[in-house]
Every structure is written in C-alpha cells, then in structure tokens.
C-alpha positions as CSV (number, residue, x, y, z in Angstrom):
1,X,-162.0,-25.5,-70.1
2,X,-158.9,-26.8,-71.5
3,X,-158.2,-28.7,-74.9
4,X,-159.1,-32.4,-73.1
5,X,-162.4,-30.9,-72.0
6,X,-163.2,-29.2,-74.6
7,X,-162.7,-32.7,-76.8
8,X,-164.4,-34.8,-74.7
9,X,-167.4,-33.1,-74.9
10,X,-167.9,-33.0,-78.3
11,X,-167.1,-36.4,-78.3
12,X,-169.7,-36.9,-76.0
13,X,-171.8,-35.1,-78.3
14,X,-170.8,-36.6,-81.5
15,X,-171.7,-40.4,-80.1
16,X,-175.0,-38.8,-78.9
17,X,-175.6,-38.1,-82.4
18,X,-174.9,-41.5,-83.8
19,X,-176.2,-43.7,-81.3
20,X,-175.1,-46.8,-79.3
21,X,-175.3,-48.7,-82.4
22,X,-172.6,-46.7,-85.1
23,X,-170.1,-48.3,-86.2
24,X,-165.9,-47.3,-85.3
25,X,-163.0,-47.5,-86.3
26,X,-161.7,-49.6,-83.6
27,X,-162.0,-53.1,-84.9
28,X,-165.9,-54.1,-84.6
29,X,-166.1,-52.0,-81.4
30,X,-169.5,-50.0,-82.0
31,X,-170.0,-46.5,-80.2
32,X,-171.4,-48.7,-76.8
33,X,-167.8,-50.4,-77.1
34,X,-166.0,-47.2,-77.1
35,X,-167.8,-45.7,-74.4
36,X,-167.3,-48.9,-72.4
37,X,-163.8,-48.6,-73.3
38,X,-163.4,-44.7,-72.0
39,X,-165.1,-45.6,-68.6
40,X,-162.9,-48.7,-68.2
41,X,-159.9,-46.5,-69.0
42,X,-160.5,-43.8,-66.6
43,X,-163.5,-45.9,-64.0
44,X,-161.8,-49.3,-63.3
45,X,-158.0,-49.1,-62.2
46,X,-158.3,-52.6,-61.6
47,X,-158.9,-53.4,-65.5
48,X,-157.3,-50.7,-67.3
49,X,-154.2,-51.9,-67.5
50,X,-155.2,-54.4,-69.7
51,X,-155.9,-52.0,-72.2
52,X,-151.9,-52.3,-73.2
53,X,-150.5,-55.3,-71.6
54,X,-151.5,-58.2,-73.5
55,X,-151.5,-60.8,-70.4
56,X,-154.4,-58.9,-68.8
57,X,-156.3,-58.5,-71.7
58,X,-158.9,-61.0,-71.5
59,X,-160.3,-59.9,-68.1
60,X,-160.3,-56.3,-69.4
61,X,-162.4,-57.5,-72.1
62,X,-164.3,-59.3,-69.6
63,X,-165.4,-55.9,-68.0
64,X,-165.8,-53.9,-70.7
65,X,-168.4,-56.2,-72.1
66,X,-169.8,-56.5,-68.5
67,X,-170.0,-52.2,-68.4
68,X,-171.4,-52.1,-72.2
69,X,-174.4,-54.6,-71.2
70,X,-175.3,-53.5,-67.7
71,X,-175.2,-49.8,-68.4
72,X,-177.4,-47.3,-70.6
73,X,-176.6,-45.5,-73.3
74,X,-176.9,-41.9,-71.4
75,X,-175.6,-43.7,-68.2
76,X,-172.6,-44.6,-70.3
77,X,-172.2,-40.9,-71.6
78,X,-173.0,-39.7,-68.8
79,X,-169.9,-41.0,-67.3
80,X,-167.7,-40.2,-70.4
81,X,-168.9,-36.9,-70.1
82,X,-167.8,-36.5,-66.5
83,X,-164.3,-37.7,-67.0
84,X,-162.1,-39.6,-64.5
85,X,-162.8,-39.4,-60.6
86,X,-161.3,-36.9,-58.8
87,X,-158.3,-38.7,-57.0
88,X,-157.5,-40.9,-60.3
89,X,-154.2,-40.0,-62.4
90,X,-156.1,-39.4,-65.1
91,X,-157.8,-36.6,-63.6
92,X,-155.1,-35.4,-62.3
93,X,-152.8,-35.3,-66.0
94,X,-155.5,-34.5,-68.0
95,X,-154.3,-32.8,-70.2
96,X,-151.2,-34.9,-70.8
97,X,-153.2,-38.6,-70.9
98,X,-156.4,-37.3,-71.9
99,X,-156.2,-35.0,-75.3
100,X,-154.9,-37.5,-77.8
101,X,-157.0,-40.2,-76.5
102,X,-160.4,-38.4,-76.9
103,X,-159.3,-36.6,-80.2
104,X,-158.4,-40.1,-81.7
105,X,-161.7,-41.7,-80.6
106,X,-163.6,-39.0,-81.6
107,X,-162.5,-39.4,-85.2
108,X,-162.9,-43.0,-85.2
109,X,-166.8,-42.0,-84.3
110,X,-166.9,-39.5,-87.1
111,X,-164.5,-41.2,-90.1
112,X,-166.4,-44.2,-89.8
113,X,-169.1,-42.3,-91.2
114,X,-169.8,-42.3,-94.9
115,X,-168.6,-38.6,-96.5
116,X,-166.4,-37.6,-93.1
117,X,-164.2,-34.3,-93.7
118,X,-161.5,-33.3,-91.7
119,X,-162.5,-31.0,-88.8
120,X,-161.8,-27.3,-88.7
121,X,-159.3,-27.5,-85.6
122,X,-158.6,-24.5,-83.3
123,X,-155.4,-23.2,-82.6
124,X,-154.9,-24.9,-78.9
125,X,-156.0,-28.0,-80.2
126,X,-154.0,-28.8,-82.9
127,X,-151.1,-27.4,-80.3
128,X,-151.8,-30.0,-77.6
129,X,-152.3,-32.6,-80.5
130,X,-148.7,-31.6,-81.7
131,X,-147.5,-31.9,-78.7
132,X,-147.8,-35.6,-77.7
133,X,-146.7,-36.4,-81.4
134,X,-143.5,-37.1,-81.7
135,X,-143.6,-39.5,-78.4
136,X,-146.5,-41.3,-79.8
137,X,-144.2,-41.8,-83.7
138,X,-141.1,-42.8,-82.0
139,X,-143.4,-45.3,-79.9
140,X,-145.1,-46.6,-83.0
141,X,-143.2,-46.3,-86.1
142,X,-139.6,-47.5,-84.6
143,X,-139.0,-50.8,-86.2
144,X,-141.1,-49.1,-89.6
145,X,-139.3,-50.7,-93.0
146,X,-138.2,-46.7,-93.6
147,X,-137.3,-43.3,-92.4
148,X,-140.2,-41.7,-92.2
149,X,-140.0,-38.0,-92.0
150,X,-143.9,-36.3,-90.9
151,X,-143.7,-33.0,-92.4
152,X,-146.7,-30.3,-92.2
153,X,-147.7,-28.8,-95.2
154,X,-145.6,-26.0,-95.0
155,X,-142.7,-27.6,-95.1
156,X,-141.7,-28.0,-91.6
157,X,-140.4,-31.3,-90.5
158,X,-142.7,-32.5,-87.4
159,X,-140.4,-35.5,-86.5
160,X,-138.3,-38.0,-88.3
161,X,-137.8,-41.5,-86.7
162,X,-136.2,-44.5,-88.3
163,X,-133.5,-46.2,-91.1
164,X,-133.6,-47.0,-94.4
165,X,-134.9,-45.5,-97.5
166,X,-136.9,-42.0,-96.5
167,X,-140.7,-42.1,-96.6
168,X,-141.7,-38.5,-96.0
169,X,-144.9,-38.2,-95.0
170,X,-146.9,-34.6,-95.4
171,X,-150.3,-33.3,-93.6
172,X,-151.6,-31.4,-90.7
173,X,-150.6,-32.8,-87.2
174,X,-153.4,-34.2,-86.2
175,X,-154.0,-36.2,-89.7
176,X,-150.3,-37.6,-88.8
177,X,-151.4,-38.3,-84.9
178,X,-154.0,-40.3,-86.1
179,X,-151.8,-42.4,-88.8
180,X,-149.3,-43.4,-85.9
181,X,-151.9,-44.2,-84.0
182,X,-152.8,-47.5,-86.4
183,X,-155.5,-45.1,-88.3
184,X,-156.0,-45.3,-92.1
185,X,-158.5,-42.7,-92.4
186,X,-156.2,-39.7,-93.0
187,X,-155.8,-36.9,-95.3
188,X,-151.6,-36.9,-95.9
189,X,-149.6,-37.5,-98.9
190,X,-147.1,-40.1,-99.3
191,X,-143.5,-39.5,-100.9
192,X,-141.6,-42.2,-101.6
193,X,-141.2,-45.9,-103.5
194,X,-144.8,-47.1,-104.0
195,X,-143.8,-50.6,-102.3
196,X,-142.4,-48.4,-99.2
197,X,-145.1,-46.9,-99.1
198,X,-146.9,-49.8,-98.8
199,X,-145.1,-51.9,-96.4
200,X,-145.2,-49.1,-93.5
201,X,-148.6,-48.1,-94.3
202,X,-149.1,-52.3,-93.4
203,X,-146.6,-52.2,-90.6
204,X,-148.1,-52.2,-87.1
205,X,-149.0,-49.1,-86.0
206,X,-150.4,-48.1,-82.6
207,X,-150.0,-49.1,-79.1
C-alpha cells in the first residue's frame, strides 16, 4: 500500500468517526461536502474540472450537491474508500495527484475539531508530502507581498519563492503544505515584520 492509500484510508476512517454532519475546514463544506467533493474529483470527469477553472464552477457545484443528497453516507465512503476507477488518471498517478489531496482533507476533518494536535507522521509520508511542496508554494505564494523562505525546524531551507522583504517561515513539511494550501490551522512560526506577516498570511493562498 503506498503513502495515497495508506491516507485515504484513514481519511476514510476519520470522517466515519465524525459523521456526515462535522464541520471542515473548507468553507461551510461539512464532511458529506467533502466526500461529495472526493467522488466528484476522481467519479465524474465530466465535472471535475470545475474544481479549478472558475467558468465551470457552477455546474460542478451543481453535481456535487446532486452526489451529496442522492447518496448515503457509507455509499459515499464507500466510494472514497475505493479510490478512482481503474482506467481514470487519477488511478493511474496516484501517487503524484492523490497524496497531498487526501492528507490536506484529512486535516481539514480533524483541525476543525476542537483540541486537534498535529499527527505523528511516518517517515514515507511526510517524504511524499515534501515532495509535491515546493510545486504547490511556487503555485500559491508567487505574487505573496514577501520572500518567503519555508524552513524545517532544523534549519534546512524547504523552498524560498518570491521578492521583497524575507518572511521566513519554520515547521514540519507537512504544517507548511497545508499553509500554501490556503490553511490556517498550522503549527509554524513566523519571522519577520509583524505587518508582513500579516499581509501574506491574508494573501490568497491555495489553488
């Protein structure tokens, strides 16, 4: 089972363990949403790309909330659980489209909880999490009011994208995958001018 997998399922598990109901942090999007969401992603070719082009938007929404109301809650997991059909691209890059998507969602699940803590992370995880990181900053933090330099805890510079007046940026991979991503939830530390700090923490974030 590879890092994806192994993420989905306890995704899978963790929205079994909350309910239909719980809260995310997507927006207003409860755990049913999300679910919809995934088996839109992965299900419906036809209304996935909506997810990122604006224009199509409205009729993605438009089957989303048609998959969230016609389907059960285990019908809906179910299909999570099972991933993309065999012949679709996601299937087939897995690993590559899958792992930050399911890692992301499953922390909007669990930090939208009250008293979340980060999770213990295993060695291949946080590796396949780093690994789709720097794409996803220079995606998301390009036109940031700062250079913003992610560094681990260590020291070690992750990636640095941008001009201006350095914002560095400190914490474990996947707290800074989940920051570019247009999360506030995070455990890092912030280094620089309090009103820099600021203004990129407001900044748009996310695809």
């Amino acid at each position: 089972m590879t890092a994806a997998q192994r993420e989905r399922a306890a995704l899978v598990e963790t929205m079994h363990s909350v309910g239909p109901d719980a809260p995310t942090l997507c927006g207003d999007w409860t755990t049913r949403d999300l679910a919809a969401h995934l088996v839109v992603r992965e299900r419906r070719l036809d209304a996935a790309p909506g997810i990122m082009v604006p224009f199509l938007a409205g009729y993605t929404d438009k089957v989303q909330q048609q998959v969230a109301q016609s389907s059960g809650w285990d019908q809906l997991l179910d299909k999570v659980a099972q991933g993309p059909p065999l012949l679709s691209p996601f299937k087939i890059l897995d690993p590559l489209v899958n792992m930050n998507e399911m890692y992301i969602h499953h922390e909007d699940v669990r930090r939208s909880q009250p008293d979340w803590e980060p999770r213990p992370l295993d060695d291949a995880t946080v590796k396949a999490l780093r690994r789709g990181l720097a794409l996803m900053a220079r995606l998301t933090l390009a036109k940031a009011p700062a250079k913003v330099s992610l560094r681990t805890p260590q020291g070690q510079e992750l990636v640095s994208i941008g001009k201006g007046p350095t914002l560095t940026v400190t914490g474990e991979p996947q707290e800074h995958l989940l920051f570019v991503s247009g999360r506030d939830a995070v455990r890092l530390t912030f280094d620089g001018d309090t009103d820099l700090v600021n203004s990129v923490k407001a900044a748009r974030r996310g695809l």
